[in-house]
C-alpha positions in Angstrom: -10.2 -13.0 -5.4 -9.8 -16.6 -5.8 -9.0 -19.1 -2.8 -6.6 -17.3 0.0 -4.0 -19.4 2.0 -2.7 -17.3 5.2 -0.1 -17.7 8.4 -0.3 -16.0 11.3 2.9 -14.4 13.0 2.4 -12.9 16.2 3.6 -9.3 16.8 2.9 -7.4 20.0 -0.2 -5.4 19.2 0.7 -2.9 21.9 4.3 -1.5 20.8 3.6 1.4 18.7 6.3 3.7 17.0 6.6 7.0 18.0 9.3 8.7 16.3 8.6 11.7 14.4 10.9 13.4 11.7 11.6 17.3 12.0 9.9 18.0 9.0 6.1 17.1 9.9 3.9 13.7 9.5 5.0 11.0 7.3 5.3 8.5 5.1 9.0 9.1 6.0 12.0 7.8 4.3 14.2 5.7 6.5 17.0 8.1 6.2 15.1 10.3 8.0 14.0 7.9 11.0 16.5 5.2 10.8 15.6 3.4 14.0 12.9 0.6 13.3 11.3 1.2 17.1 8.5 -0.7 17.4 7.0 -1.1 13.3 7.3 -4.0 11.7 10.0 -4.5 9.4 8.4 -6.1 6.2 11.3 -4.8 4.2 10.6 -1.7 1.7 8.1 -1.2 4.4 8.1 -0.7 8.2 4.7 -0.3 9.7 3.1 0.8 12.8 1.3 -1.4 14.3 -2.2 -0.3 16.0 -4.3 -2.0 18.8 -7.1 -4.3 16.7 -5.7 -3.8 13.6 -4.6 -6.8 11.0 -1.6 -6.8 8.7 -1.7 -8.8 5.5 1.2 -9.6 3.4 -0.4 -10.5 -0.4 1.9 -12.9 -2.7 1.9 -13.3 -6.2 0.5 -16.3 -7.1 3.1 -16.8 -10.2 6.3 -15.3 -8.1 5.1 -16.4 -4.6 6.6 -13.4 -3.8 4.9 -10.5 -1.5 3.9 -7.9 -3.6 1.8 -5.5 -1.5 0.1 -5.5 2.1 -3.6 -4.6 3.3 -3.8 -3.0 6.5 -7.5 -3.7 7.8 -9.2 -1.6 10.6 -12.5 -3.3 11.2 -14.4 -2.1 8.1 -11.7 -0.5 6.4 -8.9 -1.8 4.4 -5.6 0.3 3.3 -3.6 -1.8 0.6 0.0 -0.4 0.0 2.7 -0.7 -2.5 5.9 0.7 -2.8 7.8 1.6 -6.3 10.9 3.1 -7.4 10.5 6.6 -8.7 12.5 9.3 -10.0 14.7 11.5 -8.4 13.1 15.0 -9.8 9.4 14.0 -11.2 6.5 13.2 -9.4 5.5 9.3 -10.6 2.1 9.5 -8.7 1.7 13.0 -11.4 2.8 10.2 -14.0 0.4 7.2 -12.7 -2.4 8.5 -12.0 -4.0 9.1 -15.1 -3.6 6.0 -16.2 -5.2 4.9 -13.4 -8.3 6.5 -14.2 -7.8 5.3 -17.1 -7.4 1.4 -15.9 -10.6 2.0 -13.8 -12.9 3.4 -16.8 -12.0 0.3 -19.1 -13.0 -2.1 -16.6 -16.4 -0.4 -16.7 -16.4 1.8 -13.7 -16.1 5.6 -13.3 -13.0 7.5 -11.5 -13.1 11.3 -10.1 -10.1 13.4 -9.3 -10.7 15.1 -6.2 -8.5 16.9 -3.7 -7.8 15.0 -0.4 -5.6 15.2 2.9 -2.2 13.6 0.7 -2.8 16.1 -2.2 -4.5 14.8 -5.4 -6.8 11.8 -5.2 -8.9 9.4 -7.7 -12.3 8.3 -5.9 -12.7 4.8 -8.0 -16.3 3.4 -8.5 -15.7 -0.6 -9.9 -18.5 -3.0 -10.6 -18.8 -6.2 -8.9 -20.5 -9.4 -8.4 -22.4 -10.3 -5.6 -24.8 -12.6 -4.1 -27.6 -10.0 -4.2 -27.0 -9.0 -7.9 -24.1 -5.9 -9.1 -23.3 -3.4 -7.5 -20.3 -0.8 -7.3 -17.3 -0.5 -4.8 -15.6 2.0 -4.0 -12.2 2.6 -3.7 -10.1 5.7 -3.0 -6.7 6.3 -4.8 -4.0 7.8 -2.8 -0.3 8.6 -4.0 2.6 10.0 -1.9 6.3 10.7 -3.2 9.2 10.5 -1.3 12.8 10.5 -2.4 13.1 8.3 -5.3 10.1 6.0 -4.4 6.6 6.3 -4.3 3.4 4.8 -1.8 0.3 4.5 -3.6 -2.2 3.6 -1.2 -5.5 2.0 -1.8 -9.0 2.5 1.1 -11.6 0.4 0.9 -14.9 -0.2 2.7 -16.3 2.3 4.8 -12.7 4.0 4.7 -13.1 5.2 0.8 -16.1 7.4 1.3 -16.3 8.1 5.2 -13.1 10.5 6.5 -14.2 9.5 9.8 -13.9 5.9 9.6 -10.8 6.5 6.9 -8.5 8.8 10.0 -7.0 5.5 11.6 -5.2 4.0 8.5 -4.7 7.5 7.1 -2.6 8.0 10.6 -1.0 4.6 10.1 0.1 5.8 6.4 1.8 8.6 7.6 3.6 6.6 10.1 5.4 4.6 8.0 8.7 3.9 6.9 10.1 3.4 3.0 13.5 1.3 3.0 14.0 1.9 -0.8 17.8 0.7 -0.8 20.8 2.2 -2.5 20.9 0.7 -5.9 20.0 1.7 -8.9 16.2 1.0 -10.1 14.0 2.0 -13.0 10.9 3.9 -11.9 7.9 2.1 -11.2 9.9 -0.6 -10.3 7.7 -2.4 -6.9 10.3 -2.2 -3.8 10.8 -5.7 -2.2 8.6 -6.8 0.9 9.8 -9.2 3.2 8.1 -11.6 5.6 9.2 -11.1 9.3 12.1 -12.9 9.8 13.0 -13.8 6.3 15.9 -13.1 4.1 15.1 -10.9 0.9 14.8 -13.2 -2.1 17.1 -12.2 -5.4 16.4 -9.6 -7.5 14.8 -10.3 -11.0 14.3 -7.8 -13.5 11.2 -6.0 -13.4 8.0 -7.1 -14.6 6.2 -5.5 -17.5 3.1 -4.8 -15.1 5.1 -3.2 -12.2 2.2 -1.0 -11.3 -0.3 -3.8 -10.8 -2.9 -1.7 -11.5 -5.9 -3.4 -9.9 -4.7 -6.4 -9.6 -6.4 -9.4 -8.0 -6.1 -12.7 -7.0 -3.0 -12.8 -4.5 -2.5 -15.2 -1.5 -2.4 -13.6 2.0 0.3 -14.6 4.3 -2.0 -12.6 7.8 0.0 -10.7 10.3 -1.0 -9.9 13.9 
């Protein structure tokens, strides 16, 4: 991963959003619960925050500009993104084999398997340790709202065991997308914002907007 650098910003671990849409559990789209209660507002996100668990904003190391989050519940981790999508496709149907696909050349295997947000890839990625190689796994998930997409990433005890996975999987479908009225191509990553900051300009999109497994960001931490 590289070297990290991280800031802490307080946020009351205690207030927890409880709105609901009429419709049935979430990720919701912000038309459908306006009101930012008591999630954090990282801008294309709004998250819930949970007793004990750790929000991570990740920057690009080029840009310097937050490109996803982690959400870690002691041994678990939940990265998520946010991207543009269009209005009457399914971009997760569209991504996800190439996902696989992204997995498989970097040596590791990837199985499609059904799971609690529909179709899911179950990742299996070599890696280095102290004690030799080894394998990690990682769990896939992809959830499309209007005109955007989440895709979700659980790690550590939360890819394999549903038990240890249920928090951040109740967190997911707690949260808000702010996709914003203009016009964007899909795949397109939605802007994330640091509490209190403004929005920086937008650029035109990158010719990786999908990241697909990609490493080595900074971590600005969030409490």
């Amino acid at each position: 991963m590289g070297l990290f650098s991280r800031r802490r910003i307080e946020e009351p671990e205690e207030e927890v959003a409880e709105e609901a849409a009429a419709t049935g559990p979430g990720p919701f789209d912000v038309a459908d619960v306006p009101e930012l209660g008591g999630r954090i507002d990282l801008g294309a996100l709004r998250i819930p925050p949970r007793p004990g668990m750790q929000v991570r904003v990740e920057l690009d190391r080029a840009t310097r500009k937050p490109v996803s989050l982690t959400l870690t519940d002691g041994a678990s981790a939940l990265q998520l993104q946010a991207y543009a999508a269009p209005r009457s496709s399914s971009l997760w149907d569209e991504i996800r084999p190439e996902l696989a696909r992204s997995v498989t050349d970097r040596s590791g295997t990837c199985d499609e398997v059904p799971g609690v947000f529909g179709r899911e890839l179950l990742a299996r990625m070599p890696v280095t340790t102290q004690g030799g190689t080894g394998l990690r796994a990682v769990r896939f998930v992809g959830i499309d709202g209007p005109r955007w997409m989440i895709r979700g990433a659980f790690s550590g005890k939360a890819a394999l065991d549903t038990e240890a996975a249920a928090p951040l999987e109740e967190v997911l479908r707690d949260v808000v997308v702010v996709r914003g009225p203009h016009a964007r191509p899909p795949r397109e990553v939605l802007v994330l914002t640091l509490p209190g900051t403004t929005p920086a300009p937008e650029e035109a999109p990158s010719d990786d907007p999908l990241g697909i497994l990609r490493r080595g960001p900074e971590i600005t931490e969030i409490r």
